[in-house]
SEZALUM-29966 format. One record per residue: residue in one letter; residue number from 1; x, y, z of N, C-alpha, C in turn. Coordinates in pm, 1 decimal. Layout:
SEZALUM-29966
A|NUM|X|Y|Z|X|Y|Z|X|Y|Z $
...
END
This chain:
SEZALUM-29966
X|1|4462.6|-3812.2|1829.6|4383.9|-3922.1|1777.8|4370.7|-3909.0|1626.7 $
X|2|4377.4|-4003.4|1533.0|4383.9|-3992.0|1405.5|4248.6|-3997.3|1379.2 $
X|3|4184.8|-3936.2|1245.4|4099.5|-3912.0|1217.3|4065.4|-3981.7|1108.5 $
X|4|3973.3|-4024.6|1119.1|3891.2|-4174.3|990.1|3855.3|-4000.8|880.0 $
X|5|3900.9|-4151.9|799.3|3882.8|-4067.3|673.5|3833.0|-4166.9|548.0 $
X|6|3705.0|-4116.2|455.7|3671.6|-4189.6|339.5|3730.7|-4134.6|223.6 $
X|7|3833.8|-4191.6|142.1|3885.4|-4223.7|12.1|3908.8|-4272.3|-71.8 $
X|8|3859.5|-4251.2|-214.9|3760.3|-4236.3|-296.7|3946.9|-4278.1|-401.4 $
X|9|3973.4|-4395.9|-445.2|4097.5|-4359.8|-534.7|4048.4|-4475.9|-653.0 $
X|10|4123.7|-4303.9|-741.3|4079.7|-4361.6|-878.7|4178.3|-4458.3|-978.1 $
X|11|4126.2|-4507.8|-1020.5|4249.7|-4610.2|-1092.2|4193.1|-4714.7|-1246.3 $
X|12|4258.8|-4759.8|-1314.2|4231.8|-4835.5|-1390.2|4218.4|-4984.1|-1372.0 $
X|13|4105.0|-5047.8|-1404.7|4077.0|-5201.8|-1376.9|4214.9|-5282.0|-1451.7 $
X|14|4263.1|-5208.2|-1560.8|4368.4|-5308.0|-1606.7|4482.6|-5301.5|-1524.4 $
X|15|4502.7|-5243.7|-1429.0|4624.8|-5189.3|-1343.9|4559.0|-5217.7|-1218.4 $
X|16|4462.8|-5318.7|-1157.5|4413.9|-5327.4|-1035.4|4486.7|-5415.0|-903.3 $
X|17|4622.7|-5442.0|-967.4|4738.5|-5510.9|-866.2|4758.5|-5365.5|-787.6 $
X|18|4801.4|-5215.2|-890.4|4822.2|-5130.4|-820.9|4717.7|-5020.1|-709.2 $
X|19|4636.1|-5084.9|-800.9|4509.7|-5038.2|-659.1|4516.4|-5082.4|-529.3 $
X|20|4511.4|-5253.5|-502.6|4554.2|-5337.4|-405.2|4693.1|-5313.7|-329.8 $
X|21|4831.7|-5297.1|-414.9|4925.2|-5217.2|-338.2|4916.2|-5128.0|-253.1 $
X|22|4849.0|-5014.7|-330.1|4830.2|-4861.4|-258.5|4695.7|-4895.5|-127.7 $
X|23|4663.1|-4997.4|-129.8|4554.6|-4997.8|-29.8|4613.2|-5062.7|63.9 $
X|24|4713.2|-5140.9|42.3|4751.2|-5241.6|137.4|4881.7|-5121.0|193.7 $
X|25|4921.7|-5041.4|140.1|5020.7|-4908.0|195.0|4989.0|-4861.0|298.6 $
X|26|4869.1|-4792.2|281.6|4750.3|-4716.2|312.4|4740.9|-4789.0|486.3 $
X|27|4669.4|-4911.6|438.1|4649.7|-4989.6|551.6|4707.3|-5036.8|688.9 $
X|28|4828.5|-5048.6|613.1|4962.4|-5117.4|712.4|5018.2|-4990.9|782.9 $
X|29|4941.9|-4831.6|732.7|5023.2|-4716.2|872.0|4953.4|-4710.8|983.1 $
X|30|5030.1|-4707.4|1069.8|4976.7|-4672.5|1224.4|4931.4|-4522.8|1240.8 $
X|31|4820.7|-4516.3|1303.5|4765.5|-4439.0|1326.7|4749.4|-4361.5|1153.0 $
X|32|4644.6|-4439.9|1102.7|4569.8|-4355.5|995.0|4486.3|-4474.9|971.7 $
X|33|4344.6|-4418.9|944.8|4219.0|-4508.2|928.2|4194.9|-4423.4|834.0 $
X|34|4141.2|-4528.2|722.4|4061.3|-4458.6|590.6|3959.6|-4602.0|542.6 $
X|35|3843.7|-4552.8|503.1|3778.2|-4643.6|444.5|3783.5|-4639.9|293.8 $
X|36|3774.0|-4700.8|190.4|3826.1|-4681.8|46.7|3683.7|-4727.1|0.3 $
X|37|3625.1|-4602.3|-94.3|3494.6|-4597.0|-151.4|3491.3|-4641.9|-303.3 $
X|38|3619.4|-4670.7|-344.6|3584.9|-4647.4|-521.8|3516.0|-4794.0|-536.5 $
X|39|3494.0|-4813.6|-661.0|3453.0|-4952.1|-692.0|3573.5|-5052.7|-807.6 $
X|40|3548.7|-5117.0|-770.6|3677.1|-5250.1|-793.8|3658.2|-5332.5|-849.5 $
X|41|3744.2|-5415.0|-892.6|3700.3|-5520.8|-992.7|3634.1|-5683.1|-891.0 $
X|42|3681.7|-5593.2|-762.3|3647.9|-5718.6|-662.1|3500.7|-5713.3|-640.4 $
X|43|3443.2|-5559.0|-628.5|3283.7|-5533.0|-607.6|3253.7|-5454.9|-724.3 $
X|44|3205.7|-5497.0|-801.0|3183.7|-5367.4|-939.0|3039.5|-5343.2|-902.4 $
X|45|3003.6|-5212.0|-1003.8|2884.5|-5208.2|-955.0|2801.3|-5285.5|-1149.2 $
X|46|2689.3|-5356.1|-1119.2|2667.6|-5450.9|-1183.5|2573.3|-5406.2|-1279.8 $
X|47|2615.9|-5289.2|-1382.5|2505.4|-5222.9|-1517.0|2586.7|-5187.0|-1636.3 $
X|48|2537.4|-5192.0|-1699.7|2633.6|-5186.8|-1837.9|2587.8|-4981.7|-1855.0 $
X|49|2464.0|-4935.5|-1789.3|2472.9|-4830.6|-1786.9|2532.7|-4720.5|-1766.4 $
X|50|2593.3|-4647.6|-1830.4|2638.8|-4568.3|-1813.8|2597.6|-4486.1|-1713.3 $
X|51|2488.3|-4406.7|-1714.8|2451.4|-4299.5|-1621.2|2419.1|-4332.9|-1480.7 $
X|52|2385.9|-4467.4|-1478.6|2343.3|-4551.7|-1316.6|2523.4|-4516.8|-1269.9 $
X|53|2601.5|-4578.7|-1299.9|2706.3|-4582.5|-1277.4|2791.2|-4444.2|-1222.4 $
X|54|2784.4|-4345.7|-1285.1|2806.0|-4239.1|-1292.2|2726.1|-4191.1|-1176.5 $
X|55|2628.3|-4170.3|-1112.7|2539.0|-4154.6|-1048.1|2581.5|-4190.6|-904.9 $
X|56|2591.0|-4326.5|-909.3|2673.7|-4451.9|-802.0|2804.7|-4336.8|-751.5 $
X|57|2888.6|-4412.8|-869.9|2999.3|-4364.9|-880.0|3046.0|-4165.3|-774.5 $
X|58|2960.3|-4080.0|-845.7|2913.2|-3929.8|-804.0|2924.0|-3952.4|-649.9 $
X|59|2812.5|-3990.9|-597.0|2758.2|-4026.0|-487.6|2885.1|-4038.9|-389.0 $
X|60|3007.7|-4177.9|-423.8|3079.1|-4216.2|-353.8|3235.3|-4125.7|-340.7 $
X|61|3196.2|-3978.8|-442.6|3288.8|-3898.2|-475.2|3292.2|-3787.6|-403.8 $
X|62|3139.7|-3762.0|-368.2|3103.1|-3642.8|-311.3|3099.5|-3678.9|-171.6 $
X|63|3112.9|-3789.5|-116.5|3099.8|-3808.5|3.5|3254.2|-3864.4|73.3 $
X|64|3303.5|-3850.5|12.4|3480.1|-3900.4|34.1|3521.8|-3739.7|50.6 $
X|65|3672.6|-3800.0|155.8|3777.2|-3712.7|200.8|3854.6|-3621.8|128.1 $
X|66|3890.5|-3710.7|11.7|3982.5|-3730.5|-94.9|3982.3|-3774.8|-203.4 $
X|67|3992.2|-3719.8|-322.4|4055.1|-3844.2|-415.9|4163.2|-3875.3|-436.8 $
X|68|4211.3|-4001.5|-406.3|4373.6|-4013.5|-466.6|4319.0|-4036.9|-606.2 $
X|69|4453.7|-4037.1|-738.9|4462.8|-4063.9|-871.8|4585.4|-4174.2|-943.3 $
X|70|4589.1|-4293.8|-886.8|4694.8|-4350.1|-954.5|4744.9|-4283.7|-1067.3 $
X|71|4857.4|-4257.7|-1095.0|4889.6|-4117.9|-1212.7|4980.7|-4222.4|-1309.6 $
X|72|4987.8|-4291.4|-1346.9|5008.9|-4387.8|-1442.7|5000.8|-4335.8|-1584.5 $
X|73|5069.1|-4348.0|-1690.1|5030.1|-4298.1|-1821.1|4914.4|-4303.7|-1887.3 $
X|74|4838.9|-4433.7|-1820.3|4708.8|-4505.4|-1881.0|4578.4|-4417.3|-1812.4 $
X|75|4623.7|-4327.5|-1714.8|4532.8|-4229.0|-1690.6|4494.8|-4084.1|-1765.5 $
X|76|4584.3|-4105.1|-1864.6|4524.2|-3974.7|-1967.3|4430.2|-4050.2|-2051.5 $
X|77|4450.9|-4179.4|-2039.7|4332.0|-4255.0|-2191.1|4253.9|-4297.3|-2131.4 $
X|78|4248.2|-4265.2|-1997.3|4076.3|-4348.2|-1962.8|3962.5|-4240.7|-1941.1 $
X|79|3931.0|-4234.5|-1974.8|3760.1|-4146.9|-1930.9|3716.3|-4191.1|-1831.3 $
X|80|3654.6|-4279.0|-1837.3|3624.0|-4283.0|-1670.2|3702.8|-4219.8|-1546.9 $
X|81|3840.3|-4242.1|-1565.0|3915.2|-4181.8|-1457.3|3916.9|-3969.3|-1497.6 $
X|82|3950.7|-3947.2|-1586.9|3905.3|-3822.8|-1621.6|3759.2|-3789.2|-1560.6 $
X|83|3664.6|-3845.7|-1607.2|3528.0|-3818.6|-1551.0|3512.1|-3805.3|-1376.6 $
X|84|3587.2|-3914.4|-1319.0|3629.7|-3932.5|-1152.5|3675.4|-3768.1|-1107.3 $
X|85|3773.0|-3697.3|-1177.6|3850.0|-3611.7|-1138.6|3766.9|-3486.8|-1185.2 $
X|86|3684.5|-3453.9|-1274.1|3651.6|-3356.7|-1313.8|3482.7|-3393.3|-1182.0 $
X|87|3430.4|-3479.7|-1156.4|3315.1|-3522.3|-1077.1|3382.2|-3420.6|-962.5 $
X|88|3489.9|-3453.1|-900.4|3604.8|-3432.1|-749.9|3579.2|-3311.4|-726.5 $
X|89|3652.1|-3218.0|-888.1|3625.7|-3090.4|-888.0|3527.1|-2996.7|-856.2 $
X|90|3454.5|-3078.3|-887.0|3302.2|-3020.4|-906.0|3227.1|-2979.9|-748.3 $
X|91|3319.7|-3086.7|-704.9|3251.8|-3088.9|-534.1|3334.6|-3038.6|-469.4 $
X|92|3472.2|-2996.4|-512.3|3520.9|-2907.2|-414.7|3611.3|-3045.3|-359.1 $
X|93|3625.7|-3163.6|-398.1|3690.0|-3260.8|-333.0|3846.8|-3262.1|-372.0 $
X|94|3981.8|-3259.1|-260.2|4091.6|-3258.5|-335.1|4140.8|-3351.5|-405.6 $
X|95|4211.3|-3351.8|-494.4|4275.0|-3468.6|-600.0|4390.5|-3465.9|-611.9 $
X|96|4453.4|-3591.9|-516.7|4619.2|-3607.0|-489.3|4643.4|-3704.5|-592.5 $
X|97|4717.6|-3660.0|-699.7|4758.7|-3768.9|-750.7|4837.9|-3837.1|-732.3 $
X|98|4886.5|-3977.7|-745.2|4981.3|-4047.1|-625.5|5094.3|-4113.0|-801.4 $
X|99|5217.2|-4119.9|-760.9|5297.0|-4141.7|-896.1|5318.6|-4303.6|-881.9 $
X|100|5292.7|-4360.0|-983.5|5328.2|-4524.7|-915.3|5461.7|-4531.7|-884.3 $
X|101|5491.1|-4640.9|-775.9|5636.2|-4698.9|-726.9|5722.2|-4692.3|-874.3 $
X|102|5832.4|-4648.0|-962.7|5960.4|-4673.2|-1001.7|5895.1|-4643.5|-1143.3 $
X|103|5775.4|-4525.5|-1188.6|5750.8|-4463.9|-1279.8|5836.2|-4347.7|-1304.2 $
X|104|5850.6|-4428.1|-1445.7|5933.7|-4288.0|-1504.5|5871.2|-4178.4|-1590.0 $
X|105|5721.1|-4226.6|-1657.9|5645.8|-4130.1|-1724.5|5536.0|-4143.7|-1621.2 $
X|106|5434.1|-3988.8|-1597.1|5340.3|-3999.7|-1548.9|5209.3|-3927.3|-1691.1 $
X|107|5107.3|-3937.7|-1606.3|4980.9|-3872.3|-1646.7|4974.4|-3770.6|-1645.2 $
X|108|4968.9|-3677.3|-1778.7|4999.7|-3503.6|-1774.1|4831.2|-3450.8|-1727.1 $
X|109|4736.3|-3583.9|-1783.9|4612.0|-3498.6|-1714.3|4586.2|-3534.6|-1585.3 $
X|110|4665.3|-3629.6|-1496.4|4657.1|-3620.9|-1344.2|4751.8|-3518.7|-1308.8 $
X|111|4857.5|-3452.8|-1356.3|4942.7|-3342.4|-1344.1|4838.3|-3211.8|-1346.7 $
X|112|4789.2|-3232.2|-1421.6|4707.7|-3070.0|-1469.2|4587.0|-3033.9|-1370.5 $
X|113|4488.6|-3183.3|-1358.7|4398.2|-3155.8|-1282.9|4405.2|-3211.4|-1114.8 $
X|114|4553.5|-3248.6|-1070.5|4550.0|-3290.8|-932.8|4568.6|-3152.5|-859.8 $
X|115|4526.4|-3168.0|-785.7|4573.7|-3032.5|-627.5|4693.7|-3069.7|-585.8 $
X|116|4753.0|-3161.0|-589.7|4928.4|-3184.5|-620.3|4949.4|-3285.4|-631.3 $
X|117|5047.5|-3360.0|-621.9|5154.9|-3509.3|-681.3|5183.3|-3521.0|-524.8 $
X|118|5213.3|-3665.0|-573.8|5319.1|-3690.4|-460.8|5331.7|-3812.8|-507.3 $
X|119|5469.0|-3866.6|-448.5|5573.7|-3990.8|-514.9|5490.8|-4088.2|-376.4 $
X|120|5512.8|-4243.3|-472.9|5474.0|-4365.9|-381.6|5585.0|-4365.6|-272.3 $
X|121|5534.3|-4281.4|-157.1|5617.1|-4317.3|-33.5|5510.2|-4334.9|56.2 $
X|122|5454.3|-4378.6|204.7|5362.5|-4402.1|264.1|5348.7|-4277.6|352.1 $
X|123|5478.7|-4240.5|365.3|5467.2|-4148.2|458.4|5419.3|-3994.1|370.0 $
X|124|5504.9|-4030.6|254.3|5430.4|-3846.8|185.0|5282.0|-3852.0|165.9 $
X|125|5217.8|-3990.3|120.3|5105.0|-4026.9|80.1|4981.6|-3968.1|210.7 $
X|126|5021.3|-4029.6|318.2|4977.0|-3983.5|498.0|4972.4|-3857.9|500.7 $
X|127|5086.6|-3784.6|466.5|5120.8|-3670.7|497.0|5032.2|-3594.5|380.8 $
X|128|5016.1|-3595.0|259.2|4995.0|-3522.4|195.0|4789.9|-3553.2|234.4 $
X|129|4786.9|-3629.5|264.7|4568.0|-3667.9|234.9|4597.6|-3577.6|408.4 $
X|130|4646.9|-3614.8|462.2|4598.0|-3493.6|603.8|4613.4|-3380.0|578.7 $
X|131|4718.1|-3309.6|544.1|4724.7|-3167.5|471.1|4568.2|-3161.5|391.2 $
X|132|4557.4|-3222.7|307.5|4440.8|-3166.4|210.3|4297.2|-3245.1|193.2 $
X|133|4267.8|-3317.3|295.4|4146.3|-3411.0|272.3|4063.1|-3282.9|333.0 $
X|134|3930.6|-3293.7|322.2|3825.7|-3200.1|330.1|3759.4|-3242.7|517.5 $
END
């Protein structure tokens, strides 16, 4: 029996087609249930505050399976997503970073701080969050 799992994937709002991809990946395998905790441009959470957010944000980090990391180049310049991964750490949560579909440069700080890589395939993606989700 497959086992429900909450994951927590981090990504950039300017790149949120590839969030929706990787969820709709995710979705379409048989036999794997995951509920997806991050926040989106579809549900944001609604404060210009920083620390509410962070807080929110914490909360939905520490209580997830996993983090995936869209590993995109634009993930060494975001802080927020840095902040996501160093939060992960903190809790002992693993951090798969996932490489986008037909990238040729990735994110050296999703390289440095993931618990490993893995290429956009559905099946390594499956394979790799059961190996290492908590």
């Amino acid at each position: 029996m497959a086992r429900d799992l909450n994951i927590f994937i981090s990504h950039s709002w300017s790149y949120h087609e590839t969030l929706i991809r990787l969820r709709n990946l995710l979705n379409a395998r048989a036999y794997f249930k995951a509920e997806f905790s991050e926040v989106s441009k579809d549900v944001p959470i609604n404060s210009v505050n920083a620390n509410y957010i962070k807080q929110r944000l914490g909360e939905r980090i520490r209580n997830s399976n996993a983090l995936l990391v869209i590993a995109g180049v634009y993930a060494s310049h975001s802080d927020w997503m840095q902040w996501e991964m160093d939060t992960a750490a903190r809790y002992g949560i693993p951090i798969i970073g996932v490489i986008p579909f037909g990238a040729i440069r990735t994110s050296s700080i999703v390289a440095q701080k993931s618990t490993t890589l893995v290429h956009w395939n559905t099946e390594s993606i499956v394979r790799t969050i059961r190996e290492y989700a908590r």
